[in-house]
C-alpha positions in Angstrom: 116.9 113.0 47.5 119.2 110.6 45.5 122.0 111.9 44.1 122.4 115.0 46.3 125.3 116.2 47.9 126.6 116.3 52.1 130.1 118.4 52.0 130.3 119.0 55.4 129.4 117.2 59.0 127.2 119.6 59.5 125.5 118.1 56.4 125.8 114.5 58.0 124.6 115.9 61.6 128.4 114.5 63.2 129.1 115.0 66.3 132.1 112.8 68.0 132.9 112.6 71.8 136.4 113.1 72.4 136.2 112.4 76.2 135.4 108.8 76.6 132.8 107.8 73.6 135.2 105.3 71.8 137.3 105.3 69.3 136.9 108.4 67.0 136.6 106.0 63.8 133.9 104.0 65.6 132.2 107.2 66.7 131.5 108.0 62.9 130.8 105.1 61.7 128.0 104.8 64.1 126.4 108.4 63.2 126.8 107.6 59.6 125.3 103.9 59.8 122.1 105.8 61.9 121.3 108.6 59.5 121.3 105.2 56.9 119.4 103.4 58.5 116.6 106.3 59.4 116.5 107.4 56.1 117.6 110.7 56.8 120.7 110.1 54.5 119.0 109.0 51.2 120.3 106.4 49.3 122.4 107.5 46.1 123.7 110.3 48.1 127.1 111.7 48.0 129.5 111.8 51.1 131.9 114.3 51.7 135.2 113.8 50.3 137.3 112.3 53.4 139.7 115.3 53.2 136.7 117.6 53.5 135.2 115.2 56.3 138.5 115.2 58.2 139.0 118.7 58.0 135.4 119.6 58.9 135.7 116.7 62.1 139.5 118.1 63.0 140.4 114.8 63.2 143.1 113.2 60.8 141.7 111.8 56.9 143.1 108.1 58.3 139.8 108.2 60.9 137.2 108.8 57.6 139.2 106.6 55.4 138.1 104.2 58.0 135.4 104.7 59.1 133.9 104.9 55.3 135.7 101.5 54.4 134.1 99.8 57.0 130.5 101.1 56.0 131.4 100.0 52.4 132.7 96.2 53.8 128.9 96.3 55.4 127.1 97.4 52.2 126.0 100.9 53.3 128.1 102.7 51.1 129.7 101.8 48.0 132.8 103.6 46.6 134.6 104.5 43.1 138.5 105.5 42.0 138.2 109.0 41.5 134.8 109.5 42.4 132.2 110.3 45.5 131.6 108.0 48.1 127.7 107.4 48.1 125.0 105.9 50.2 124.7 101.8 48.5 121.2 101.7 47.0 118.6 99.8 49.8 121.0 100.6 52.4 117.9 102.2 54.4 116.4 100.0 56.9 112.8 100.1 56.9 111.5 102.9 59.3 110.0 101.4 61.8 105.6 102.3 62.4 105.3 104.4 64.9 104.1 102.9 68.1 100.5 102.6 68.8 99.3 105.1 71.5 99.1 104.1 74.7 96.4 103.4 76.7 95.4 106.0 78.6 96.3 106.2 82.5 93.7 105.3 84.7 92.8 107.7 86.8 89.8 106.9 89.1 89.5 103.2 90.8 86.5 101.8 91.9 89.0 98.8 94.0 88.2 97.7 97.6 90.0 99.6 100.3 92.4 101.6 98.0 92.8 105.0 98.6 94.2 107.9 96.9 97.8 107.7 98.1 98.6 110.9 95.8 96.3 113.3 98.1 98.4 111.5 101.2 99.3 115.5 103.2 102.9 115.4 103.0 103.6 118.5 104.8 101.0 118.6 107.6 101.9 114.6 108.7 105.6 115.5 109.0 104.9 118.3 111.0 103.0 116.3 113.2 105.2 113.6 113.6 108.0 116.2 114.7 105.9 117.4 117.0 104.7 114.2 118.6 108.7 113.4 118.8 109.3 116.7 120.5 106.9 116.5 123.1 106.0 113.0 123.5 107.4 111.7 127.0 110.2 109.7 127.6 107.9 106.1 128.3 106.1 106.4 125.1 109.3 105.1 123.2 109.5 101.7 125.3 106.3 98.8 125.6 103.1 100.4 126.2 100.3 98.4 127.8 98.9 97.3 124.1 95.9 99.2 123.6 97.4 102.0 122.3 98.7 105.3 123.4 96.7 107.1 126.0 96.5 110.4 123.8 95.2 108.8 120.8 92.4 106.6 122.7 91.5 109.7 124.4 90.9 111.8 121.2 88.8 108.9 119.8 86.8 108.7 122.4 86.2 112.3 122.5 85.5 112.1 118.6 83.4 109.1 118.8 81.0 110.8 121.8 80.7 114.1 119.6 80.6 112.7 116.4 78.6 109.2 116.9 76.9 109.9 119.8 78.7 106.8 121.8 79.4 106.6 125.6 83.2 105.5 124.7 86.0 105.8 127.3 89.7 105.7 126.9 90.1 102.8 128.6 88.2 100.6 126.6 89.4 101.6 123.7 91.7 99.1 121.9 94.1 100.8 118.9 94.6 98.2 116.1 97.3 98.4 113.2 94.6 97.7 110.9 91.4 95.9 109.8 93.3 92.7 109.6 94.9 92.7 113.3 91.5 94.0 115.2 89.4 91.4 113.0 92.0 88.8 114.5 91.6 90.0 117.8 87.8 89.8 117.8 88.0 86.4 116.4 90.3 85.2 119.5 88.2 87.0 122.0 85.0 85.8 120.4 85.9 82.4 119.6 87.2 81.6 123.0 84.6 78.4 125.1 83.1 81.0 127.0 81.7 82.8 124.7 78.8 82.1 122.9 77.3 85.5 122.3 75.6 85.8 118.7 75.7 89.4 118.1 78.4 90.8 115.8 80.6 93.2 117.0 80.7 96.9 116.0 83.3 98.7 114.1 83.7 101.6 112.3 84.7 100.4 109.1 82.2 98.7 106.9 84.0 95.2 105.6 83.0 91.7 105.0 82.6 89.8 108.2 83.6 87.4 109.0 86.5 88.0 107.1 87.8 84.4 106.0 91.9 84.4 105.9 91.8 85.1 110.0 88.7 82.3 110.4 90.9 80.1 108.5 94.0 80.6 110.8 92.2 80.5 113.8 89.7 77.6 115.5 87.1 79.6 114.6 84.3 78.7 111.9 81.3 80.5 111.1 77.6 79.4 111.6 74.7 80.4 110.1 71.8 82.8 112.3 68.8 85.2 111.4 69.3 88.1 110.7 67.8 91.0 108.1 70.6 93.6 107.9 72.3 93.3 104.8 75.2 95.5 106.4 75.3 92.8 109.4 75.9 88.9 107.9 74.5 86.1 109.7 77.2 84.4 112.0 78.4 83.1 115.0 82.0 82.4 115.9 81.9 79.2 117.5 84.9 76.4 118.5 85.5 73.8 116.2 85.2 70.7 117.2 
């Protein structure tokens, strides 16, 4: 309210760093300028004396005197002979809106091969891995043969005659990095003069075949042929020419 009274800097909300923040001056003039500018010092309002200030501070009436001159050269406060230093009439900045809310966070995706990385079992896969490095024999550190390590293909193949019925065997059993890499691998192997064979080969992950960055980087090209499965595209890897 205009005209009201701060005697102390508790009234002003004061606080000044003595181990690093600046000069002490600069430290008030800062707080004073803020509670200005906010609106939480109202313009018309009286100022402490700077005796009062100083004494309430501990810090010497020369670092008010200051501080409260340079507020008055920038037309926050304005100042009489004999009487209370007050806050200058539209001294206070505009407060600013308050910021629309955000949007809130998405929290289920519908995107192509994403997966919920924040259900990712923490715990249980570094337990593992210790494990595997405990036990895991000296040669499984150096080059393997490139299909993969013979405990792995051996589970899978176990899985994959329990769970899908298959006839699969360890040894023909190829462990990719991902879909990219075995999708590359099938295009070499399919696209090489020998082969001509027009049935699509079988994974267990469901994605667009043929898919078009590894046709593009290899001599590969894709050519129409009949067929009625909408899981199973018409193609053919055959050589360019």
């Amino acid at each position: 309210m205009a005209g009201e009274k701060t005697n102390s800097a508790a009234d002003l909300l004061v606080e000044l760093d003595r181990t690093g923040g600046g000069p002490l001056h600069r430290q008030l003039e800062a707080s004073i300028r803020a509670g200005i500018r906010s609106g939480r010092l109202a313009p018309g309002s009286a100022l402490p004396p700077s005796r009062a200030l100083a004494a309430s501070l501990g810090v010497s009436r020369g670092v008010v005197v200051t501080a409260y001159e340079q507020l008055t050269a920038e037309g926050y406060l304005t100042s009489r002979s004999g009487g209370y230093t007050t806050i200058a009439t539209g001294a206070a900045g505009q407060v600013p809106a308050p910021a629309p809310p955000a949007a809130p966070a998405v929290t289920v995706t519908f995107g192509y091969g994403r997966t919920d990385v924040s259900q990712f079992p923490r715990a249980a896969w570094l337990r593992s891995v210790r494990r595997v490095l405990t036990t895991a024999p000296t040669d499984r550190f150096g080059y393997t043969s490139g299909q993969g390590a013979p405990e792995l293909r051996a589970a899978l193949a176990g899985y994959l005659n329990r769970v899908r019925g298959t006839d699969a065997h360890p040894d023909t059993i190829v462990i990719c990095a991902g879909y990219a890499q075995a999708a590359n691998l099938l295009i070499q192997v399919l696209g090489e003069p020998a082969s001509r064979s027009r049935t699509r080969p079988r994974t267990t992950t469901p994605a667009p075949w043929p898919p078009r960055p590894a046709c593009r980087s290899s001599a590969c090209r894709s050519a129409p042929t009949a067929s009625t499965s909408p899981h199973c595209p018409p193609w053919t890897p055959t050589r360019s020419c």
